[in-house]
C-alpha positions in Angstrom: 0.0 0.0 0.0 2.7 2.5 1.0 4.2 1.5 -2.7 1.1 2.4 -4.4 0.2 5.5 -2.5 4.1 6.9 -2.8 3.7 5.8 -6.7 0.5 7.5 -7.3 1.8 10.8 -4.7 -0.9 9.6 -2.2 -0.6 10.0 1.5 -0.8 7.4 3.5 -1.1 7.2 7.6 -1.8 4.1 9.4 -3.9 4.7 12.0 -5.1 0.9 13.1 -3.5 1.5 16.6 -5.0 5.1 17.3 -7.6 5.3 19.9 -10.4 8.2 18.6 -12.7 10.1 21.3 -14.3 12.8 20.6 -13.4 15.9 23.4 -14.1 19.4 22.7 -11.9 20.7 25.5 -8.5 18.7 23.7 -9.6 19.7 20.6 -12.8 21.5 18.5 -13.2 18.2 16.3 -11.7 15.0 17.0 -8.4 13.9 19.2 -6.8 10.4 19.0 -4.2 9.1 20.5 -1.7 5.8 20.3 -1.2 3.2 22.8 -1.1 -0.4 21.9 -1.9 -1.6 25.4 -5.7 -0.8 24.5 -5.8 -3.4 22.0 -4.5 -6.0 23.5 -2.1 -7.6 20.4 -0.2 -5.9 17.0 -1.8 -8.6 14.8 -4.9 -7.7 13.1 -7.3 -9.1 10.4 -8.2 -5.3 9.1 -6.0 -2.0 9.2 -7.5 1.4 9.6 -5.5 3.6 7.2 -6.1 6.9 6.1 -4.8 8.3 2.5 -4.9 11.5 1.7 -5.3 12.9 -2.1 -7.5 15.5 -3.7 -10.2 13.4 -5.7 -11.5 10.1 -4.4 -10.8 8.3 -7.9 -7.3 8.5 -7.4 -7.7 7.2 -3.9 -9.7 4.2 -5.5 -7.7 3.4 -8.0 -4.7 2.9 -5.6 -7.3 0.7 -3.2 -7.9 -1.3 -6.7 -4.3 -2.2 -7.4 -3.7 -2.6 -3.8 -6.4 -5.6 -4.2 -5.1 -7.2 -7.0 -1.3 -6.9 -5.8 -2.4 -8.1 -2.2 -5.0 -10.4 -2.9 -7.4 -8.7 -0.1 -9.8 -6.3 -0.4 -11.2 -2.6 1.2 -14.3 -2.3 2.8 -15.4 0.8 4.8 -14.1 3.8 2.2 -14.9 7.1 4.1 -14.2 10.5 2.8 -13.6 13.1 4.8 -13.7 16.1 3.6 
């Protein structure tokens, strides 16, 4: 994925061990955190990942390739923006 992303001049953040809670006093939006202790073990079945790019196609045509390349797929494609 990092490949892909650096190939197609995507970001590309991992975020699978951040802890998200939402608390307007640490900041207006969202704050998140890491600390692996909370999940209890570094091996997972799914990865949260963010990627950062300025049109969604490009962001699914890396998620594509990453499928065929990888032999897994995406589920769960948010955008926020």
């Amino acid at each position: 994925m990092a490949q892909l992303c650096g190939e197609a001049g995507l970001g590309l953040h991992n975020w699978s061990n951040a802890a998200r809670f939402f608390s307007p006093s640490l900041h207006p939006i969202v704050s998140e955190y890491f600390d692996h202790t909370i999940f209890g073990r570094l091996e997972r079945d799914a990865f949260l990942v963010a990627l950062a790019s300025p049109s969604e196609s490009a962001i699914v045509k890396v998620l594509q390739s990453w499928e065929v390349v990888s032999l897994h797929s995406y589920y769960g494609l948010e955008c926020l923006f």
